[in-house]
N, C-alpha and C positions, 0 to 999 in steps of 0.2 A: 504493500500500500504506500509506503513511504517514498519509494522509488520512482512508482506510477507518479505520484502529486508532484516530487521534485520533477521527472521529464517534462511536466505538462509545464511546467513553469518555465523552463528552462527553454522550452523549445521556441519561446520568441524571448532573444538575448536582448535586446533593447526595450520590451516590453517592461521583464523585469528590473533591471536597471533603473529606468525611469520610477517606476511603480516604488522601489525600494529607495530612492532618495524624495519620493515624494513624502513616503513614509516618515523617514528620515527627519526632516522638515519640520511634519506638526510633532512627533518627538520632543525636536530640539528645542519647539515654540513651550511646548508645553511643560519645559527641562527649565526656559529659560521664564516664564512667567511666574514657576515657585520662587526659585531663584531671587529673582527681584521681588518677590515677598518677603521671603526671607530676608535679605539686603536692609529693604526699608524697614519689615518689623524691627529689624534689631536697631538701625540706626534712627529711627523715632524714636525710640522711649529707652534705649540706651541710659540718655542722659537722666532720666528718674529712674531708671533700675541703678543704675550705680552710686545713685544719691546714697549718703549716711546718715538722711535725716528721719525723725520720728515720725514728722508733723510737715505739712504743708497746706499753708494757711493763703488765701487768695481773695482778692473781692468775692461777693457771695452769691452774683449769678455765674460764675468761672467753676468749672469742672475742669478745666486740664492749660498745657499751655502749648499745645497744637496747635487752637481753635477758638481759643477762649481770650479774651481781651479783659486783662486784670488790675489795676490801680491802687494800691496802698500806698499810704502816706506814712513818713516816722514816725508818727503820731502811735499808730498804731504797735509799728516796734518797740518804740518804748512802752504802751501799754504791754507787750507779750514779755518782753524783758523781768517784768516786776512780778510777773503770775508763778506762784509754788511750784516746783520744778522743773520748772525750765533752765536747763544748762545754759544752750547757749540761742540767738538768733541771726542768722545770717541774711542780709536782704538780697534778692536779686531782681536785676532790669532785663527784661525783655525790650527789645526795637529790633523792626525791621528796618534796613536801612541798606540803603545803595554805596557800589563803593565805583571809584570812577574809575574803571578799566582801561585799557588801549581799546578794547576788542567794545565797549562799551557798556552803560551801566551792568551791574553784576550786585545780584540783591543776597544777601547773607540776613542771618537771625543773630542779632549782636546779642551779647548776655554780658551784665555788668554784674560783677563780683567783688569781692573783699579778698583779693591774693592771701592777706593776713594768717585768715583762717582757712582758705582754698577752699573752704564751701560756695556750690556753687559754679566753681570750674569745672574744666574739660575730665570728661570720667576715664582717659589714659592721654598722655603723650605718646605719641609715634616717633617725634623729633624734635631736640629742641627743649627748653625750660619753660616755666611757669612764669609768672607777670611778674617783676619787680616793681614799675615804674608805669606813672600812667599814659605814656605815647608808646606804648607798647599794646599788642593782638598778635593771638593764638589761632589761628587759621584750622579749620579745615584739613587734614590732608588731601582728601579728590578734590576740595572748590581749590586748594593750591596747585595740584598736579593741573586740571584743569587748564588756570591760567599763567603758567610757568611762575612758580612764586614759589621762592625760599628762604631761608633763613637769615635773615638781617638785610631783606629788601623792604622797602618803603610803597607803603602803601594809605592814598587820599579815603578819609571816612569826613564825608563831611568837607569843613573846613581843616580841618586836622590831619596829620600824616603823621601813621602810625609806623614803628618794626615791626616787621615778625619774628618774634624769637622762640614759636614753638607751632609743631605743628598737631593736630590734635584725632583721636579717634573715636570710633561709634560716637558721632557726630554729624553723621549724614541722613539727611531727611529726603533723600534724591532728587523732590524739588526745589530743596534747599538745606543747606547748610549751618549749622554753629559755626559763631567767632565768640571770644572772648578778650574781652578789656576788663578796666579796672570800672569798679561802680563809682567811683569818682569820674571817670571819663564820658560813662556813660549817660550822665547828669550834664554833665555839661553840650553834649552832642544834643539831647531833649530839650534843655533848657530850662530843664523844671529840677532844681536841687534835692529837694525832701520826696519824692516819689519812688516806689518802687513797683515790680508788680507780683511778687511775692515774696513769702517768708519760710524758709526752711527752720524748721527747729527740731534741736535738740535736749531729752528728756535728762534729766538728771540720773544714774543709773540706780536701778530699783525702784521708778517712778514708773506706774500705768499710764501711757501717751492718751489713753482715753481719757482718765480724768481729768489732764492735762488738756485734753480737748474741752469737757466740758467748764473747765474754768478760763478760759481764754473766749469761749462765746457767749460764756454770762459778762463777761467786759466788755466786749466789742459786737454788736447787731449786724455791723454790716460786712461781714465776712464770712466764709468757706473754711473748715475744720477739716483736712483729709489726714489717714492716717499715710505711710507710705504702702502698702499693699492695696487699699481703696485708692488711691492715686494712680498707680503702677495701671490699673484695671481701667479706669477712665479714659489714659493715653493709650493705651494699648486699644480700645472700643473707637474712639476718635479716630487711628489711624488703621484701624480695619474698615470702618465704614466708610472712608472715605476711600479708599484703592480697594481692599477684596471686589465690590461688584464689578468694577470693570473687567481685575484679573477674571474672575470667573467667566463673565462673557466672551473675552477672548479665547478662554480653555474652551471654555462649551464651542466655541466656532471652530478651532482647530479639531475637537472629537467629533464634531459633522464631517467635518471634509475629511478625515482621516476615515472615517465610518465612508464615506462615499466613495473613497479609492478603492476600499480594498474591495464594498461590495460589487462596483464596476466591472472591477478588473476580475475578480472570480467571475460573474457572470456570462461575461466575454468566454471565458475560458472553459466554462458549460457549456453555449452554445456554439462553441467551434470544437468543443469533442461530443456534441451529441450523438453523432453514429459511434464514436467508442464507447459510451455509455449504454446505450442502445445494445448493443453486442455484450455487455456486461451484464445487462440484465437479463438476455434469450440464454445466455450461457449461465444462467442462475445464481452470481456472485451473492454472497451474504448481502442481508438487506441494509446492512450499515458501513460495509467494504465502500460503496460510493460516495454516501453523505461524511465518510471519512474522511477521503480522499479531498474533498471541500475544505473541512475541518483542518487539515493541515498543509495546506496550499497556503490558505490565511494564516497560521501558524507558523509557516516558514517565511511568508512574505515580512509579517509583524515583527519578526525575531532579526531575519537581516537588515530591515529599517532601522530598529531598538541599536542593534550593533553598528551601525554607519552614523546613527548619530549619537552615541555615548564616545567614537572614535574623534567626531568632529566636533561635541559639544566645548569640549574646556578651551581646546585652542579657540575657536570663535567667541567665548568670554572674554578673551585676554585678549582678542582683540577689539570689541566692546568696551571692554573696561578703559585701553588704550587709546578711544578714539572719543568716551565718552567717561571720561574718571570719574563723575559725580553719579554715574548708575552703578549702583552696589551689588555684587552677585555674589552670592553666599550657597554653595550645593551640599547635601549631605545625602549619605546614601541611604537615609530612610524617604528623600525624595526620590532617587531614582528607584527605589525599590515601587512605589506608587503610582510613578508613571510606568513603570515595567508593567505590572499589573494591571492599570488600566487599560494600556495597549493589547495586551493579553486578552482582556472581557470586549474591546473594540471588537478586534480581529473575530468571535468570537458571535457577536450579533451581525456583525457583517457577513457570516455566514451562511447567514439564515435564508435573506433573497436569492441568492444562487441554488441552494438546497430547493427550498418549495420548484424551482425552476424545473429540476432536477426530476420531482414526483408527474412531471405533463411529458417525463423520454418514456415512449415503449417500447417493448418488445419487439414487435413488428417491424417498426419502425428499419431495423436491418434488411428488411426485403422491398424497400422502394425503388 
């Protein structure tokens, strides 16, 4: 049986060829849209999963800093300052902000911090040191690859011209990126001194962050309580609903058209051996010898696709990633274990139209 499916395939070389890098193809597409899932999951919410803070406190229609437009005043610091166990409170500035490139504007997510305490800052270096100094910025490393930027080149934010003296990871948002300055700097770039637009804190140890929470919103009304695992969960939801439906749509489009090759291309291949089918059936072959032979046609077509593109996947990353350094591709082999599989169950339904095809060959049919 195996032999039969592989000649029938074989016996148009360019057929198969075509067929199997078409395969190939939504594969890759489908290789590469987890991918950049992954990419972004990580490099969204990164910077709150590496936070060391208890408590993250926000205006109080703000659920995340995605999405969410947040405004705290010192005021407010100094009230969380003075609340029963509270160790310490770091503030941080969100701005989006242009920075003036050759190639032209280039928009980054600035985040002003307190170097003092590195609360707040980039959650690893790639390259490079932390802030000393406030004409100093921590870049990105893909928005630096990117736009050829390295290490103690000079860079216009605003009116001001910052170094770079670090470059920075899981930091990438793919439609944008983290930078980091000094929250001194970053008040001055706004122009509003006493704002912030959240508050990281930390608990005193042996202190419940909860009741820590509830003493900090019987002082202040007009603010957001999260603990860091309720946070972690809001940017994480934020940054699925906004990118998962499209990936899906694009998956789903690639498992049609992968669904449509292979059922084509079997069907064809039905009815151009309908007289040897015909002849298989007068000659009384078992009733599942045929719809097998189906069955592993699509099996073998699916499986040399899967292999032509697991061959050309990673090199086409790296050249992706080369041409586009702010798109993040991150592969693990429980993704390609996934798309294997679903390839596998394609292949599989795609069967199905060539078989029924299959049950209208007779018998007779050998003696026209």
């Amino acid at each position: 049986m195996i032999m039969f499916a592989l000649k029938t395939l074989l016996a148009q070389h360019l057929r198969f060829i075509l067929t199997v890098f078409g395969i190939a193809l939504c594969v890759i597409l489908m290789l590469f849209l987890l991918s950049i899932y992954k990419g972004v999951s990580v490099g969204s919410v990164e910077y709150v999963r590496e936070s060391e803070a208890d408590l993250w406190i926000l205006q109080r229609h703000a659920t995340n800093i995605l999405r969410s437009t947040s405004i705290l005043t010192t005021y407010h610091g100094n009230v969380i300052k003075k609340v029963k166990g509270v160790k310490s409170v770091a503030p941080v500035l969100f701005i989006l902000a242009s920075l003036k490139m050759e190639e032209g504007p280039a928009t980054i997510y600035l985040t002003g911090f307190d170097p003092e305490t590195g609360i707040g800052g980039p959650p690893a270096l790639y390259k490079g040191r932390n802030l000393t100094e406030n004409n100093q910025i921590i870049l990105d490393r893909s928005f630096a690859a990117k736009y050829k930027i390295d290490i103690g080149d000079r860079i216009p934010v605003k009116d001001e011209t910052l170094t770079v003296v670090g470059l920075s990871t899981g930091t990438n948002m793919f439609v944008i990126q983290y930078a980091f300055i000094t929250l001194k700097k970053a008040h001055s770039i706004v122009g509003f001194p006493n704002i912030v637009s959240c508050y990281q804190v930390k608990a005193e140890p042996g202190t419940d962050p909860s009741d820590i929470a509830n003493l900090i919103m019987s002082e202040l009304s007009d603010i957001a309580v999260f603990d860091q695992k309720s946070f972690l969960a809001n940017n994480i939801h934020e940054m699925e609903s906004g990118l998962l439906p499209l990936l899906y749509v694009v998956a789903c489009i690639g498992a049609v058209v992968l669904t449509a090759i292979l059922s084509l291309i079997l069907s064809v291949n039905v009815l151009e051996r309908r007289k040897d089918y015909a002849i298989m059936k007068a000659l009384g072959s078992p009733g599942s010898f045929i719809p097998g032979t189906v069955i592993q046609q699509a099996l073998m077509l699916a499986g040399s696709g899967v292999t032509v593109a697991l061959i050309l996947f990673f090199p086409l990353t790296e050249v992706v990633e080369k041409l586009s350094p702010e798109v993040s591709v991150i592969s693990s082999l429980i993704q390609i274990i996934i798309v294997i599989a679903g390839v596998g169950l394609i292949s599989l339904i795609s069967s199905f139209i060539p078989i029924r095809k299959l049950s209208n060959i007779y018998p007779l049919e050998v003696f026209r």
